[in-house]
N, C-alpha and C positions, 0 to 999 in steps of 0.2 A: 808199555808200548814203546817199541822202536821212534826217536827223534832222528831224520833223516836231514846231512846236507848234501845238497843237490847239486853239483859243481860243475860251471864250464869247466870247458877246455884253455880254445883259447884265446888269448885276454885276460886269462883270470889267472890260469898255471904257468899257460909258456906263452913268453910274445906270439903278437900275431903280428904276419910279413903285412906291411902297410898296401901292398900294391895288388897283389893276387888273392891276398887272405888266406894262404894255402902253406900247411908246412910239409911240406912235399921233398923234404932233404934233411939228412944228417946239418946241413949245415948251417938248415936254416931255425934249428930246434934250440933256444932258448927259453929260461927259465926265469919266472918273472923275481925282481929282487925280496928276499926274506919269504918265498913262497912254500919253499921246501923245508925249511926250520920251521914255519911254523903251521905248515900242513902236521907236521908229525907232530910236534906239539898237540896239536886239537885230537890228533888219531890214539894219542897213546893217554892225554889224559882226560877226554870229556866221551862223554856218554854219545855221541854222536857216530850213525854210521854213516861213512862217504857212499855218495854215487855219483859218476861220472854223466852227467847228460850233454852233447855237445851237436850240432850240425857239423856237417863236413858235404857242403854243396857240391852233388853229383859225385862224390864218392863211389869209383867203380865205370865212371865212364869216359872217353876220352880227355875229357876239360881236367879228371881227376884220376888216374890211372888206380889201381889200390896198388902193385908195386911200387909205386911212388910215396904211399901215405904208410902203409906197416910197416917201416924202417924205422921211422923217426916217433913215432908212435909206441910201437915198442920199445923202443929206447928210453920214452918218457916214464912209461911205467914201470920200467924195469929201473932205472933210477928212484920212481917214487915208493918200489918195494923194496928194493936194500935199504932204504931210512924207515922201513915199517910201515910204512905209510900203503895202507891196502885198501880199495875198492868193493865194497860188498858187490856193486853192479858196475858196468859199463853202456850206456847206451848211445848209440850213435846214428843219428838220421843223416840217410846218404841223400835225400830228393834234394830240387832246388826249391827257391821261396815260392817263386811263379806255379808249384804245383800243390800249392796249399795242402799239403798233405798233412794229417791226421794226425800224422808221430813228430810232426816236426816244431821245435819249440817257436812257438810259446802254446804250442798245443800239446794235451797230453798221452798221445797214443801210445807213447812210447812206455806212460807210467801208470798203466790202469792200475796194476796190482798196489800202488801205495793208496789208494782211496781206502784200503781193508782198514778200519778204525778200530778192528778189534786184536790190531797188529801195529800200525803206525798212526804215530802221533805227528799229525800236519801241522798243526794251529803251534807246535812248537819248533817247527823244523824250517828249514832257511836256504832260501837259491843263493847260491854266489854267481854270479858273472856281472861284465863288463859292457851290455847291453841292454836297453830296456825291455828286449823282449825277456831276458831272461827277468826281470821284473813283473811285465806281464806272466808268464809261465810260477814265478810266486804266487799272486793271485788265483790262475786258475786251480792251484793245486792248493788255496787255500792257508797258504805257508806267511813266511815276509823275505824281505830280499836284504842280502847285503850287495851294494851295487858301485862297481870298481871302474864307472864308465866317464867320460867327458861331457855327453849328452844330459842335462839339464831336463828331468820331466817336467811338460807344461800342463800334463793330464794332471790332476788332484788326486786322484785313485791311484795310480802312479805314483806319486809323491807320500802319497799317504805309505802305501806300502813298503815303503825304504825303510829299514831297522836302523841301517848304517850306512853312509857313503865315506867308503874312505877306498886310496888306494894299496894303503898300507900294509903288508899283513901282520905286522905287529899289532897296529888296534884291529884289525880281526881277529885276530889267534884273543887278543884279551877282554874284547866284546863276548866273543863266544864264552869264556871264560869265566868272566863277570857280566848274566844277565842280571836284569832290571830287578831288584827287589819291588815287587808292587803290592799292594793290601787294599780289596774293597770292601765296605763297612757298610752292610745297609740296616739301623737301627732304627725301629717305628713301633713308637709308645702310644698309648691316648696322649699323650700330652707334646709330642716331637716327632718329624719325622726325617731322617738325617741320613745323607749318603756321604760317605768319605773314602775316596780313593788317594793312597799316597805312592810315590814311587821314591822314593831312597837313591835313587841311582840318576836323578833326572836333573833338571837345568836352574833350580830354584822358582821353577814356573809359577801362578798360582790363581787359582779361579775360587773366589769365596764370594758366600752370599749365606750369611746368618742373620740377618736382617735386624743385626747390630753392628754399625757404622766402626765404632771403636775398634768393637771386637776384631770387625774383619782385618781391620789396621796390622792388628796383632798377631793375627795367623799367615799374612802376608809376610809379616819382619821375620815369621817362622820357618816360611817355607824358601825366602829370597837366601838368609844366612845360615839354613843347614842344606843349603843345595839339592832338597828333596821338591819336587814337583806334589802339588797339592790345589788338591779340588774338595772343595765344600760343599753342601747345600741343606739349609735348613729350614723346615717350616718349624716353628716354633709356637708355644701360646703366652706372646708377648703381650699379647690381651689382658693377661694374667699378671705376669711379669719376666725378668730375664733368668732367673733361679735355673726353669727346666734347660732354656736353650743353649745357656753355657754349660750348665753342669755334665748333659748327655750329648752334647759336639766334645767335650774333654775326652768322655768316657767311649766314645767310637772312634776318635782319632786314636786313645791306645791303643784302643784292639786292632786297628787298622796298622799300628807300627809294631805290634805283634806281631802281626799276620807275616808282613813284610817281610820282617828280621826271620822268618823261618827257623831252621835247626839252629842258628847262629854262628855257624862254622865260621870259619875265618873272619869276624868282626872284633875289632879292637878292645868292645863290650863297654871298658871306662869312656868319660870323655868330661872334660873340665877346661872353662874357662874363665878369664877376668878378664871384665868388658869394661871400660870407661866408656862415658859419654856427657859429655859436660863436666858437671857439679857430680855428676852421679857412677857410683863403682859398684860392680855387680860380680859376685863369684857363681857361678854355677855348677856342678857335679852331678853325676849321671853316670850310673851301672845298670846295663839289662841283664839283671842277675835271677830274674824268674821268679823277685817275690818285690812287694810293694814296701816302700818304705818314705816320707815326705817329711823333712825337715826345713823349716821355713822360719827366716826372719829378714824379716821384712816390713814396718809399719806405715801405713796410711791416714794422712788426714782430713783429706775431702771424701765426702759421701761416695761421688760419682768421678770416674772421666769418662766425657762423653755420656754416653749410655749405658755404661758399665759400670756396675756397682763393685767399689773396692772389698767389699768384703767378699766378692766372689773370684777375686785373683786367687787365692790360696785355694780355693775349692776345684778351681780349673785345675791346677797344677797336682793337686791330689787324687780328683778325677782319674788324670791323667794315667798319675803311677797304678793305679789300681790297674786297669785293665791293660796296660801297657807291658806291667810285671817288672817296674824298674825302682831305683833308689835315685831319691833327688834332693839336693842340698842345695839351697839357695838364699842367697845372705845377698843383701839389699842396702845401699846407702844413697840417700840424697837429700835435696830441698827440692825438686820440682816435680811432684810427684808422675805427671806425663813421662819427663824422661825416666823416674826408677820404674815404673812398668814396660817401658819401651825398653830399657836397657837389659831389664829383664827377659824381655822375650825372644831377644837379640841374642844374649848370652846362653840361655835356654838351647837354640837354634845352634848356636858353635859347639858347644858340649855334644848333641844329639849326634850332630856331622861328627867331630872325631871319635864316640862311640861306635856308631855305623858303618867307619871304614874299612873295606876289606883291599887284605893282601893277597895275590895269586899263591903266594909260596904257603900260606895260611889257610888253604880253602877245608882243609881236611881236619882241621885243628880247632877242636872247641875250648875256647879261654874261660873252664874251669880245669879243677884238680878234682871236682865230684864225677865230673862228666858227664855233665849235665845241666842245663840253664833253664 
């Protein structure tokens, strides 16, 4: 299925005149800065087809002549096709706002035919413009918006809807470029019931509830230091004890950074770090090389911290490589045994990140020589 971006005019491609709002002149047609570089950029290397959608209020009648507006117009696109940069569609609503018309955005008269699902793909295709209506006009068409405007949504649904606000088109061009690694994990045993969403690309966010205090500690220090957004939720049968709850949250978080890491194109794959923290030195190493592998030293002399039993550190972390499909080396030094497990999960987290990291230049590039991970 066709991924559609949907793109003002202008505000987004070429200034808009502050006073009339009308580009009604050769001379008033400017191009907004890094627009053109990296329009072609997203045309020649992402999977995305352009379509113009833009108002032009009263278009064709005296307040807006069209020999006034196809000049400059023209010009635009005939500028945006000698850089390659081509337009599957063009649509342009001439009414004003006052006639609430049907085609005019943030209504979609104008794009019945992208609702066809067994052609275009909405839920992953994206408005750009400079307005909230063109926000709104995301929504209705189901999509998300990148939004280049001054105007601050106070609506939630509004807000929600924003992928990106920037007005850059540098982090446009590499937003598009680099979406969201995400992985949901929904695992349900007789004995667990565990949903885990991770996103790899996100803000080190993190919402846990395993209804082990420690534990959550720990996938917090996870998701804070490998800058991946993570959400947890576990029923467990701690009735019983903690065995089942940690072992199957280890074994859905890999499948869940499985899921994520996709074909694995352009990720760095290694990633290794030495973490101090206190008294305590911690080495970590990390390869998503598609098979399991857990070497671990690391010794413990209290039973428990917290409510976490030490003998089931190594069993998370092995958990882990299993359905994760990675190799993990992890060497452990301290006296306090709180910090060598914190230090550990810290370090864990830094590895993960510079394995994870992808290059634009690297998107096509899979870091084997089998070809294959």
């Amino acid at each position: 299925m066709k991924k559609i971006l949907f793109i003002d005019r202008d505000g987004t491609i070429i200034a808009e005149p502050p006073i009339d709002f009308q580009v009604d002149s050769l001379e008033k047609l400017a191009f907004l800065p890094k627009a053109i570089s990296n329009l072609r950029k997203i045309a020649e290397e992402s999977d995305f087809e352009l379509v113009m959608v833009t108002n032009q209020d009263g278009l064709g009648t005296d307040s807006f002549p069209e020999n006034t507006f196809w000049p400059a117009h023209n010009k635009m696109m005939e500028t945006l096709t000698n850089e390659n940069i081509h337009f599957a569609e063009v649509h342009i609503d001439r009414t004003f706002e006052h006639e609430n018309a049907p085609t005019r955005k943030p209504r979609t008269g104008m794009l019945e035919k992208y609702f066809d699902a067994s052609v275009y793909d909405l839920k992953n295709s994206f408005v750009l413009g400079d307005r909230l209506t063109d926000v709104q006009l995301a929504i209705n068409l189901g999509a998300k918006a990148i939004y280049l405007g001054d105007n601050k949504p106070e609506d939630q649904q509004l807000a929600d809807a924003i992928a990106l606000d920037s007005k850059d088109w540098d982090e446009i061009y590499q937003f598009l470029r680099l979406p969201e690694r995400i992985g949901s994990i929904e695992r349900i045993t007789k004995e667990t019931q565990i949903w885990v969403t991770v996103n790899l690309d996100g803000k080190g966010k993190s919402k846990i509830d395993t209804g082990l205090g420690f534990f959550d500690h720990m996938l917090d220090q996870l998701a804070k230091h490998s800058g991946a957004d993570l959400t947890i939720k576990v029923n467990g049968d701690l009735h019983i004890d903690e065995h089942h709850t940690i072992e199957d949250t280890a074994l859905a978080l890999g499948e869940a950074y499985l899921k994520a890491l996709g074909d694995k194109k352009g990720i760095t794959r290694y990633g290794f770090y030495l973490l101090p923290m206190d008294e305590a030195l911690v080495h970590a190493a990390i390869d998503f090389s598609g098979r399991n592998w857990m070497v671990w030293d690391a010794k413990f002399s209290r039973e428990k911290i917290g409510e976490m039993p030490t003998e089931m550190f190594f069993h998370f972390f092995k958990s882990f490589t299993d359905t994760a499909k990675c190799n993990l080396n992890i060497k452990a030094e301290a006296d306090n045994e709180h910090h060598k497990i914190e230090a550990i999960f810290k370090a864990f987290a830094k590895a993960i990140k510079m394995a994870t990291k992808r290059e634009i230049k690297d998107l096509d590039i899979l870091p084997s020589t089998k070809g294959v991970l």
